[in-house]
C-alpha positions as CSV (number, residue, x, y, z in Angstrom):
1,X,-111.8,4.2,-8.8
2,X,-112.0,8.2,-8.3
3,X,-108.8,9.8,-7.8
4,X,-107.9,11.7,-5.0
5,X,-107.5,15.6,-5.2
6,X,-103.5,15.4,-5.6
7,X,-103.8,12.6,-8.4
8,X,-102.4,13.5,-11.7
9,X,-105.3,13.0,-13.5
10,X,-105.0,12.3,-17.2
11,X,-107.3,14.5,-18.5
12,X,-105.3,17.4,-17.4
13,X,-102.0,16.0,-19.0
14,X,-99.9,18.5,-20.8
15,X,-100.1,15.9,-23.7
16,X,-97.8,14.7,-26.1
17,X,-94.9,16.9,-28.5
18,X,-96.7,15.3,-31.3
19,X,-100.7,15.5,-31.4
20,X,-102.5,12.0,-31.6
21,X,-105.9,11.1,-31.5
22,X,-107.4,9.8,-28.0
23,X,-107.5,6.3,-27.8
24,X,-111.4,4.8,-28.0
25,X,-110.7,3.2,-24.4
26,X,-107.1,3.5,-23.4
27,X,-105.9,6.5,-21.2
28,X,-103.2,8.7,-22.1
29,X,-100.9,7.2,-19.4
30,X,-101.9,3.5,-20.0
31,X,-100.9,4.1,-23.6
32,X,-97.3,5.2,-22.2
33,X,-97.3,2.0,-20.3
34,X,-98.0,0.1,-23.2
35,X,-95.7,1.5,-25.2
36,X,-92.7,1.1,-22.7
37,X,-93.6,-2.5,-22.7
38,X,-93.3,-2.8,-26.1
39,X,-90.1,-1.1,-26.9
40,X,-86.6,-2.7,-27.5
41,X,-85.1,-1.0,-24.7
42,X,-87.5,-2.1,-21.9
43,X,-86.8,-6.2,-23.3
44,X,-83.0,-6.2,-23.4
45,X,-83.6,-5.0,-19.7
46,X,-83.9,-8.9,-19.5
47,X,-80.7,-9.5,-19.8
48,X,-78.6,-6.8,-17.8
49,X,-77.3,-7.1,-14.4
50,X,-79.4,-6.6,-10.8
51,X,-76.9,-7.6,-8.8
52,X,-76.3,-11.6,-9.5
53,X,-75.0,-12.4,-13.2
54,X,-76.8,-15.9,-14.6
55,X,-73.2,-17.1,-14.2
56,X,-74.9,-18.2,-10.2
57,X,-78.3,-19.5,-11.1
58,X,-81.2,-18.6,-13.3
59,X,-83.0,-17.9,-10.3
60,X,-82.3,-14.1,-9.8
61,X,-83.6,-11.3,-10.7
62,X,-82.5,-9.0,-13.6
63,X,-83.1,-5.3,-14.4
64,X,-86.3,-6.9,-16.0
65,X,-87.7,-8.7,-13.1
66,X,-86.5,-5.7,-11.0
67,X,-88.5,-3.4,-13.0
68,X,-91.9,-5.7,-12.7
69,X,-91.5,-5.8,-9.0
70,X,-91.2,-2.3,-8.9
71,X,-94.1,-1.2,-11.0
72,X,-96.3,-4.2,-9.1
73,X,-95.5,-2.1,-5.7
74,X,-95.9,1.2,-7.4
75,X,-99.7,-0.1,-8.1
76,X,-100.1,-0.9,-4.9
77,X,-98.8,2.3,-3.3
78,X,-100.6,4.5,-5.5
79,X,-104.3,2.8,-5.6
80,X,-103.9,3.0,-1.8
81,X,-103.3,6.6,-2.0
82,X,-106.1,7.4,-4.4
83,X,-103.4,8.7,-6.9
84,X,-103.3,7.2,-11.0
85,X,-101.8,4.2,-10.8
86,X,-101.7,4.4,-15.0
87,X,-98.6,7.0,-14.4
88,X,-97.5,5.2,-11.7
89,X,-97.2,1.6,-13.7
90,X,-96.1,3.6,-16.6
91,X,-93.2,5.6,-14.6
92,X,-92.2,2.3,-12.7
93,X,-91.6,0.2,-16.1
94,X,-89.5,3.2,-17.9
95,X,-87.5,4.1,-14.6
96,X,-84.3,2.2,-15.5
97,X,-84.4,1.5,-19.2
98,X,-81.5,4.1,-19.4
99,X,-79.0,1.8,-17.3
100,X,-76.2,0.6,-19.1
101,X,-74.9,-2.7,-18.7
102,X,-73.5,-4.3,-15.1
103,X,-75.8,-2.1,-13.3
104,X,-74.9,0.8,-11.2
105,X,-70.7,-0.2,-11.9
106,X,-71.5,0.6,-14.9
107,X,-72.9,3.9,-14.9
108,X,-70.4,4.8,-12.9
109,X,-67.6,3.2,-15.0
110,X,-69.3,5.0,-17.9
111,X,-69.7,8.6,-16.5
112,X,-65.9,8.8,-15.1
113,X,-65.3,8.1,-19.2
114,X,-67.6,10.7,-20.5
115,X,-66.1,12.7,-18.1
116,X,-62.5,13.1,-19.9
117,X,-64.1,14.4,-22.6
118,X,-66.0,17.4,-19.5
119,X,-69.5,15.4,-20.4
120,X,-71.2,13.3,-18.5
121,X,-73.2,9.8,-18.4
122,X,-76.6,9.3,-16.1
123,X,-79.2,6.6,-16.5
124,X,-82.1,8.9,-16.3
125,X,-80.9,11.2,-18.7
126,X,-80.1,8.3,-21.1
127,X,-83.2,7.4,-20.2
128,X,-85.3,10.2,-21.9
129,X,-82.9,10.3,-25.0
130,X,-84.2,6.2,-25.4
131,X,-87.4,7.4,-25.3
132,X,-87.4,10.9,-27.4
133,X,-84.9,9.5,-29.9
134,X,-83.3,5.8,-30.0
135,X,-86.7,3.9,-30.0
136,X,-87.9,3.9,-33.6
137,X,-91.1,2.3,-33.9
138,X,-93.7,4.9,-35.4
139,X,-94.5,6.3,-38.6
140,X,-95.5,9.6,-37.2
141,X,-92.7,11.0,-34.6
142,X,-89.6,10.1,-33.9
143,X,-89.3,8.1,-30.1
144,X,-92.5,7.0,-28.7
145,X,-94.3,10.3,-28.3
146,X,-95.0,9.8,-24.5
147,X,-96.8,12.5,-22.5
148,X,-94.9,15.1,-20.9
149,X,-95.9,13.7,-17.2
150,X,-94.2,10.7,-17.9
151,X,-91.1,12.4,-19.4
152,X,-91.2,14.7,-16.2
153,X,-91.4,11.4,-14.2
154,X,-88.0,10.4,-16.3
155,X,-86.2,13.0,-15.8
156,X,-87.2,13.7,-12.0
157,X,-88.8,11.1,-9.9
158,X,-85.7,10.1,-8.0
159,X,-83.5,13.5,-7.6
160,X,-83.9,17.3,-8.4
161,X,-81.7,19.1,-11.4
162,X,-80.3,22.3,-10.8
163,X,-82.2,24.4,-13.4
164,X,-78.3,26.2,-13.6
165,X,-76.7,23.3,-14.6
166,X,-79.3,21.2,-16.7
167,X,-80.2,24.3,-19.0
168,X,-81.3,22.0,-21.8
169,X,-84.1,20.6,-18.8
170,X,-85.9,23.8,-18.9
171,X,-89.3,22.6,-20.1
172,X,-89.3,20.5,-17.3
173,X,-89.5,23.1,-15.1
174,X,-87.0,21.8,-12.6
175,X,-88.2,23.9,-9.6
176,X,-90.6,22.5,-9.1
177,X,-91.9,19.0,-8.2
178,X,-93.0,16.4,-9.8
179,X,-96.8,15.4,-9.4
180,X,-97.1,12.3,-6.3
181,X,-96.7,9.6,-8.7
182,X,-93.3,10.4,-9.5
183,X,-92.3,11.3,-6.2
184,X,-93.3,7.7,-5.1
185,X,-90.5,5.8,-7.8
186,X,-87.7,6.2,-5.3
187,X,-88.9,4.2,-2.4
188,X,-91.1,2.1,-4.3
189,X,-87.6,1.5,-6.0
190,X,-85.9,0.7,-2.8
191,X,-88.4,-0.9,-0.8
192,X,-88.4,-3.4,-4.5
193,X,-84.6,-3.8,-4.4
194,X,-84.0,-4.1,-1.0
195,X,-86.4,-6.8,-0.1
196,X,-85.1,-8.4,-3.8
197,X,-81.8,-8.3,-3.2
198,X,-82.1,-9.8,0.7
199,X,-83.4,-12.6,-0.8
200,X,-81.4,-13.1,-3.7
201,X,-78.3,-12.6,-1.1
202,X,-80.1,-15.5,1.6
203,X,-80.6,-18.1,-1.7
204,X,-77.0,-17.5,-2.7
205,X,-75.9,-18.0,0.3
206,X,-73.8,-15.1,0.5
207,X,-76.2,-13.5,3.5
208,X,-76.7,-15.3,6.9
209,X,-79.2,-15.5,10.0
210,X,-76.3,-14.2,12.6
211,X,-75.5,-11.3,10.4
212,X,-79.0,-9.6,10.7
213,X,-78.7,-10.3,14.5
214,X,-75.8,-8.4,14.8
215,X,-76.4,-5.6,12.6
216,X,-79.8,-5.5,11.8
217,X,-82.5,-5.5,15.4
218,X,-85.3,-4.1,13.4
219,X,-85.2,-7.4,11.0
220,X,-84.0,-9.6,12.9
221,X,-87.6,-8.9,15.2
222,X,-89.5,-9.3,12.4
223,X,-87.6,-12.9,11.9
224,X,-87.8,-13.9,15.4
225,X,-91.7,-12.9,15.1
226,X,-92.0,-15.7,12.4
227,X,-89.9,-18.1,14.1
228,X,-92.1,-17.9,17.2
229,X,-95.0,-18.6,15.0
230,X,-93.3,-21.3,13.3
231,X,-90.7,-22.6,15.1
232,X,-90.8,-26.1,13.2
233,X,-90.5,-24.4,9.8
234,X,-87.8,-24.5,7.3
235,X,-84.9,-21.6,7.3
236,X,-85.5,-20.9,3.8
237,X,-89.3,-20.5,4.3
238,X,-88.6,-18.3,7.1
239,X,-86.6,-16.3,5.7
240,X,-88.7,-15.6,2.7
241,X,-91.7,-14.5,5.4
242,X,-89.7,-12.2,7.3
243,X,-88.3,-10.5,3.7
244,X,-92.5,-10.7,2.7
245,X,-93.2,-8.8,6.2
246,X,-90.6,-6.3,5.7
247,X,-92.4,-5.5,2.4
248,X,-95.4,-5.2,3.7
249,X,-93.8,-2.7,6.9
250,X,-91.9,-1.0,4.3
251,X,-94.7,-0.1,1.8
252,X,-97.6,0.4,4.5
253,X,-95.5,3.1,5.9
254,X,-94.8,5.1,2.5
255,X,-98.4,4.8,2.3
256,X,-99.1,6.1,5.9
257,X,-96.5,8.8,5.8
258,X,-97.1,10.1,2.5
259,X,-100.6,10.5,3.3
260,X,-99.9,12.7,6.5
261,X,-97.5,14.9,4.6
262,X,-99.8,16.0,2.2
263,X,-102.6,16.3,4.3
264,X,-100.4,18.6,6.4
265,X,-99.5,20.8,3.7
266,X,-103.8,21.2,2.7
267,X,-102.8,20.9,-1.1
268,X,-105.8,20.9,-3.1
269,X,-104.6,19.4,-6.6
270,X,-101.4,18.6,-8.3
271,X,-100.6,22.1,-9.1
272,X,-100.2,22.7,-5.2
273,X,-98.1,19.2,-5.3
274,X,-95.8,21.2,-8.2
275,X,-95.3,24.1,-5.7
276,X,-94.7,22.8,-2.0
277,X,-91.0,23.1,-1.6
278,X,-90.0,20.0,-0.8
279,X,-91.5,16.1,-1.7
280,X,-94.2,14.6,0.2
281,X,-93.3,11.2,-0.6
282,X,-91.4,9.3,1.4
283,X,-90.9,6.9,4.9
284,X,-91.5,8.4,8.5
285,X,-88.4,8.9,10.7
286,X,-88.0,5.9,12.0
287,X,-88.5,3.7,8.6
288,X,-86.4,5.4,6.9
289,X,-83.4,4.8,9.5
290,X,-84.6,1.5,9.3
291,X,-84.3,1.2,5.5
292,X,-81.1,3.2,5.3
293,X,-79.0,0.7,7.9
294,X,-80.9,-2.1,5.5
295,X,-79.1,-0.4,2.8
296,X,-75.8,0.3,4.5
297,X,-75.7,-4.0,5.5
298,X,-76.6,-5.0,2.2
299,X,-73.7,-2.8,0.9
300,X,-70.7,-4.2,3.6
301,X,-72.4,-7.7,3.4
302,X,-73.8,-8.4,-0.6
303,X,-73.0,-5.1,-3.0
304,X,-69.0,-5.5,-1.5
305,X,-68.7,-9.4,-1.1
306,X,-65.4,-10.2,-2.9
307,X,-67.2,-13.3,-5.3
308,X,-69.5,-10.3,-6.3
309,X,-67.0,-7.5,-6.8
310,X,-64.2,-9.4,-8.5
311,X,-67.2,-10.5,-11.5
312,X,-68.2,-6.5,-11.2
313,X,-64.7,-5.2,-12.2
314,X,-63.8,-7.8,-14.7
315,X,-67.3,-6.7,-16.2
316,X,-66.7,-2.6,-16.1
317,X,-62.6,-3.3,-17.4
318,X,-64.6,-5.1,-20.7
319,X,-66.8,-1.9,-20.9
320,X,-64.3,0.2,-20.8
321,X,-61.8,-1.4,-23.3
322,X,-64.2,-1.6,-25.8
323,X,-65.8,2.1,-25.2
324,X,-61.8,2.9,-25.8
325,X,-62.0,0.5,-28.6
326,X,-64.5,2.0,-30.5
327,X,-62.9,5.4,-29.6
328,X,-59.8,4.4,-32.1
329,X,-62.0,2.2,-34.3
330,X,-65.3,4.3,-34.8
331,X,-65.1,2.1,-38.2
332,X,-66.0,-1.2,-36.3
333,X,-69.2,0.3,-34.8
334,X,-72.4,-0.6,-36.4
335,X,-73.4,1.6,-39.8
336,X,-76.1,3.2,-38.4
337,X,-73.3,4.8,-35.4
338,X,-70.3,4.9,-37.5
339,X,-72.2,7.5,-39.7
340,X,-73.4,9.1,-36.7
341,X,-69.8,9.4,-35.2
342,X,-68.7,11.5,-38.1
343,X,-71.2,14.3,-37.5
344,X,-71.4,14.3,-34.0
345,X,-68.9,13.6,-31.2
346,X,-67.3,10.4,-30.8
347,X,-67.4,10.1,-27.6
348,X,-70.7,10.8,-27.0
349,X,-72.4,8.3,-30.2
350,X,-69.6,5.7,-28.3
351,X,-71.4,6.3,-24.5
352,X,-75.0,5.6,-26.2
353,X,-74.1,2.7,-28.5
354,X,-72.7,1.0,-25.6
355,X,-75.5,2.2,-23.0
356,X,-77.9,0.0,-24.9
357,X,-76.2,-3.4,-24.9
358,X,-77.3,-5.9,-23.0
359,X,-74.1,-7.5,-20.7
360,X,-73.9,-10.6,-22.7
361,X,-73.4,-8.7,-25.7
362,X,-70.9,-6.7,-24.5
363,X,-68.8,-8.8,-22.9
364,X,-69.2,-10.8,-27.0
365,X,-68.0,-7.6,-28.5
366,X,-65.3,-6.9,-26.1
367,X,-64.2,-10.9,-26.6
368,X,-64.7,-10.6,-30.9
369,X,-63.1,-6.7,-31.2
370,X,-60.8,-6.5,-28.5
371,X,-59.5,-10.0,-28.3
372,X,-57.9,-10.6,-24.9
373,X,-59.9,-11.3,-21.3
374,X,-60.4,-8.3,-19.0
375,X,-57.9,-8.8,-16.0
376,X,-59.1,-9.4,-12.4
């Protein structure tokens, strides 16, 4: 498929920090994609926290299956829009290796401890570190060598670093934007977890019919829609239309929107992407009022049901006991960081050891080192 004007196209990628050969017949960014697939990183994302722990069923997603839904979308988006869907696959499947584990609880739980020692913990930071340093598979380079465009896509596909306060960002020239690809990894993200998360709330039975009808007219049209077409149907099945439709509404409108914006601006090629002061990616008006009071019910209704916040904080008390833990006992971590932790801060070899555990792990650490149950 040719690539639209605005595509980032591969052959004018600002390459890799180490030099390597071109591939016979993979691109540049495909070999990023491969690579993130491939690393240890991207497979313990199998085992960390969406939203549901397997402690309710099997059935639910994980960071893992979140992260395949998201790059699937992120296809979809950018073939539509002529851009490279290489970067795009590539940027989706790397977005959250950098998330510690129980999710966004956390990262949060995390940073508010780095912070009492004036640093700071963020996935997407953590995030390039895994990928410049931690992953250790090649002979040649440290990391995985990927190509700046995808680094860039790391570091700034879903918010903007103030080049004052991220000084050791610079090569990333942080103002300016990213190239389309990245800017679509935010709402490809959301339209992903949104629609994931409705259903995972509907089949845990934590979400309802009645509460979209009172807080939700934009959905609860799109159910009513199906249930006029099928009034004889199963709940379940119509339920799992109406979430399918809203993908559909939510993804056909980043499409149509993102296509206007740029055409409005007359950019020419990524460069002019880099420039325009502001991103082009993104819902119309309307859909993204739409999305945000989607956002807002699954946070009152699912994010903040007590069965899911009392697991949550037993899970972030464990992480923190045991970042304190290692803290006192830097002896107890593995070689490889108790080494580390003698020439570099403790704190901060602490954060990144624990960063990269999967939630089971953890919570057998916390259980085998610290020896008593985190409190509810």
């Amino acid at each position: 498929m040719d690539l639209a004007a605005v595509a980032m196209d591969a052959g004018r990628s600002r390459g890799r920090r180490w030099p390597e050969p071109v591939h016979p017949y993979r691109g540049e960014y495909a070999r990023d994609r491969d690579r993130v697939i491939h690393s240890r990183a991207f497979r313990r994302l199998e085992a960390k926290t969406q939203v549901f722990t397997t402690r309710y069923s099997d059935h639910f997603r994980n960071r893992l299956t979140h992260t395949i839904e998201v790059a699937q979308i992120a296809r979809t988006v950018a073939q539509a829009l002529g851009l490279n869907t290489d970067l795009a696959e590539a940027l989706a499947l790397v977005h959250d290796i950098g998330h510690p584990p129980f999710g966004h609880a956390g990262e949060t739980r995390l940073n508010e401890l780095m912070r009492d020692f004036g640093d700071r913990f963020e996935h997407n930071l953590h995030a390039l570190r895994i990928v410049e340093q931690f992953e250790q598979r090649y002979l040649d380079f440290p990391g995985l060598n990927l190509t700046f465009e995808v680094r860039e896509g790391i570091v700034k596909h879903s918010r903007d670093y103030s080049p004052a306060d991220f000084p050791e960002l610079a090569e990333y020239e942080l103002d300016l934007r990213p190239p389309l690809e990245a800017q679509l990894m935010n709402a490809v993200d959301e339209i992903a977890y949104n629609s994931a998360d409705l259903d995972d709330g509907f089949e845990a039975r934590l979400l309802q019919i009645g509460m979209l009808r009172e807080e939700l007219p934009f959905l609860t049209g799109i159910y009513d829609e199906v249930d006029r077409g099928h009034p004889s149907g199963r709940t379940k099945l119509k339920i799992g239309e109406t979430i399918k439709r809203l993908l559909d509404y939510l993804a056909t409108d980043l499409i149509e929107q993102t296509r206007r914006l740029v055409s409005t601006t007359g950019a020419r090629n990524t460069d002019d992407i880099r420039r325009w002061p502001r991103r082009l990616a993104g819902f119309s008006p309307q859909v993204a009022e739409n999305n945000k009071a989607l956002k807002t019910f699954l946070y009152r209704r699912l994010y903040d049901h007590p069965a899911i916040v009392e697991e949550r904080d037993r899970s972030v008390e464990a992480l923190e006991q045991l970042f304190r833990y290692y803290l006192a006992h830097p002896e107890s971590l593995p070689k490889y960081y108790s080494e580390l932790a003698a020439r570099e801060p403790r704190h901060r070899v602490v954060c990144d050891y624990i960063a990269g555990m999967t939630d089971h792990f953890l919570l057998r650490q916390h259980r085998e080192l610290v020896g008593m149950p985190a409190s509810t």
